[in-house]
C-alpha positions as CSV (number, residue, x, y, z in Angstrom):
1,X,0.0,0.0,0.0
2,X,0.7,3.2,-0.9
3,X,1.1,6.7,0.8
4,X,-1.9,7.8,-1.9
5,X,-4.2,4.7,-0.5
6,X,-3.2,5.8,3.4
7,X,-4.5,9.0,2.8
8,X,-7.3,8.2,1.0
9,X,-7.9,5.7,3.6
10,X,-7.3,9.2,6.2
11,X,-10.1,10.6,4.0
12,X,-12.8,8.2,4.5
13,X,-12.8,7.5,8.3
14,X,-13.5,11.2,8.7
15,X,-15.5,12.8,5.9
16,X,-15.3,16.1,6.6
17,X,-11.3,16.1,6.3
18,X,-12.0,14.8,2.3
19,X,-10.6,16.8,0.1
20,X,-10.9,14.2,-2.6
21,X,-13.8,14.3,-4.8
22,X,-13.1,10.4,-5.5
23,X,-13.6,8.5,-2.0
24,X,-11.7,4.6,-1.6
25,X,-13.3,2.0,0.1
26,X,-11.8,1.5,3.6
27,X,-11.9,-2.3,3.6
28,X,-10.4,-2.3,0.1
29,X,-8.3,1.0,-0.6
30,X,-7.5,-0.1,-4.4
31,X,-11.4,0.3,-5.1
32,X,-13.8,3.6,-5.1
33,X,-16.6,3.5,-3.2
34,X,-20.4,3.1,-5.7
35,X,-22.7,2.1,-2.6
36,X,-24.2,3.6,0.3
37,X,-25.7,2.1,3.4
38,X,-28.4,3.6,4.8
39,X,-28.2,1.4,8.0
40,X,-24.8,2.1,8.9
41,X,-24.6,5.3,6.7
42,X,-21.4,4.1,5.5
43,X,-20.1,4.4,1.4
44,X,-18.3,0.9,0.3
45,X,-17.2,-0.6,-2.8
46,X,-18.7,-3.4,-5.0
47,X,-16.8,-6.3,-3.2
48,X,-18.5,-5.1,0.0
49,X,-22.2,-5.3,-1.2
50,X,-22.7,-8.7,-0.6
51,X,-22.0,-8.1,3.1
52,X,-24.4,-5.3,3.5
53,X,-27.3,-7.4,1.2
54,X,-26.9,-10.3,3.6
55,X,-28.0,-8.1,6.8
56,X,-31.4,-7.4,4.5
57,X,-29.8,-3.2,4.7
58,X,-31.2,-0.1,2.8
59,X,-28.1,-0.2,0.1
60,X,-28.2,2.6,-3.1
61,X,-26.0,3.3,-5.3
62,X,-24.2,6.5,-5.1
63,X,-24.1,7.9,-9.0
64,X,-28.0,8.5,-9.0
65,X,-28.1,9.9,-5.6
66,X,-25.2,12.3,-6.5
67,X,-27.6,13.4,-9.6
68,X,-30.3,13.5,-7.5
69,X,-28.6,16.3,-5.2
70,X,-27.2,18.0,-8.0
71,X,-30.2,18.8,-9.5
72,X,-31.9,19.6,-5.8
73,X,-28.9,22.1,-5.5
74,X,-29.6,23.5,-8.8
75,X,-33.3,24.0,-7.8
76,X,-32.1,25.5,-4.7
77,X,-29.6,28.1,-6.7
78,X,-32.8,28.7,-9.2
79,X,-34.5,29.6,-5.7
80,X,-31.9,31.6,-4.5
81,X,-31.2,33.7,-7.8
82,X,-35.4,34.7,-7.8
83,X,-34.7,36.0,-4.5
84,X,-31.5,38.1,-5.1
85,X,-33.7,39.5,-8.1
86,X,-36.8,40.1,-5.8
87,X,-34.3,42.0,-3.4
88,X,-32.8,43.7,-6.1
89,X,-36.5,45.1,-7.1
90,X,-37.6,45.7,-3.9
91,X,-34.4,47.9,-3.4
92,X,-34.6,49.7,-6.2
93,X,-38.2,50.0,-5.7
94,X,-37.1,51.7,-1.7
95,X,-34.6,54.0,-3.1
96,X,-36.8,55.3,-5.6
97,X,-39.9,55.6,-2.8
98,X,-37.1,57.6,-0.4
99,X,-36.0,59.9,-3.1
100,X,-39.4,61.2,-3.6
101,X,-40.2,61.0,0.4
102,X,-37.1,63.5,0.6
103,X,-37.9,65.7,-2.4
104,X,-41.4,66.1,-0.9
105,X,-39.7,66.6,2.6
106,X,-37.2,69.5,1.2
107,X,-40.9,71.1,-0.7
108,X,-42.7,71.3,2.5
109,X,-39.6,72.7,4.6
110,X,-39.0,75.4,2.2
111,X,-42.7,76.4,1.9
112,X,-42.5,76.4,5.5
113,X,-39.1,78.7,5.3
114,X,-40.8,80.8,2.6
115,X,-44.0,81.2,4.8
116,X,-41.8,81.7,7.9
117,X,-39.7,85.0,6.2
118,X,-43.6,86.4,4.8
119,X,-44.8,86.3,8.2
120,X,-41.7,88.0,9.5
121,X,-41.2,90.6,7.1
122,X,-44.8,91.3,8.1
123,X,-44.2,91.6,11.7
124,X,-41.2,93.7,10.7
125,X,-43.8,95.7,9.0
126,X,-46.5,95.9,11.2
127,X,-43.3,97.0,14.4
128,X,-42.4,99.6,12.0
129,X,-45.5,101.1,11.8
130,X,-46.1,101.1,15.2
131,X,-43.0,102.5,15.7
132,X,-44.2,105.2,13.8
133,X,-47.4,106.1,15.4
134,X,-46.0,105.9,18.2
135,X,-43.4,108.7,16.8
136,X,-46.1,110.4,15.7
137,X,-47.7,110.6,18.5
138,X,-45.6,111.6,20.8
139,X,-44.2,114.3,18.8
140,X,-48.1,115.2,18.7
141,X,-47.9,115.7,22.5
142,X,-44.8,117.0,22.8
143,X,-45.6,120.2,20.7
């Protein structure tokens, strides 16, 4: 045996250290693994299937389920993609809405502004000609 069978053998009795794509079988390291049991959730090769079918266990073979789990993947990114565009909308959608929420915002503060100097320049007014009366009165008295 090999250093490339001992790791691959490595691989298999911890899947999530795999970094293979093609999985060996552990019992027989020369062979790839085509079958999984679902009883003992374990992957094997061809000269292990007898052994599982004798204990009557849930065996499939890989290659279809792999297709199977593509396509579900597929589906899912399919899924995934309608979302990203419904977001994209939707924000779009929100920017435009805040634009005009601010544009109307700005419209209403400067009528407000504009009001606010028309009532001033009114009071301004209005003082002044008080101020005058009042002038005129006084010098009215006074003389």
């Amino acid at each position: 045996m090999g250093t490339q069978n001992q790791n691959a053998d490595d691989n298999n009795s911890d899947p999530s250290k795999n970094t293979n794509s093609i999985r060996y079988c552990e019992i027989h390291p020369q062979k790839k693994v085509k079958f999984y049991c679902k009883n003992d959730r374990s992957m094997f090769c061809s000269k292990c299937i007898l052994k599982h079918t004798e204990m009557k266990h849930e065996v499939i073979q890989i290659s279809p389920k792999i297709e199977e789990m593509k396509k579900l993947i597929e589906e899912m990114i399919i899924e995934v993609d309608k979302h990203d565009q419904s977001i994209s909308v939707n924000e779009e959608l929100y920017n435009k809405l805040e634009m005009k929420v601010r544009k109307k915002f700005n419209e209403e503060v400067d009528k407000l502004e504009k009001s606010f100097r028309r009532i001033m320049d009114q009071l301004e007014i209005q003082h002044q000609n008080l101020f005058q009366m009042m002038k005129e009165q006084i010098d009215k008295e006074i003389k």
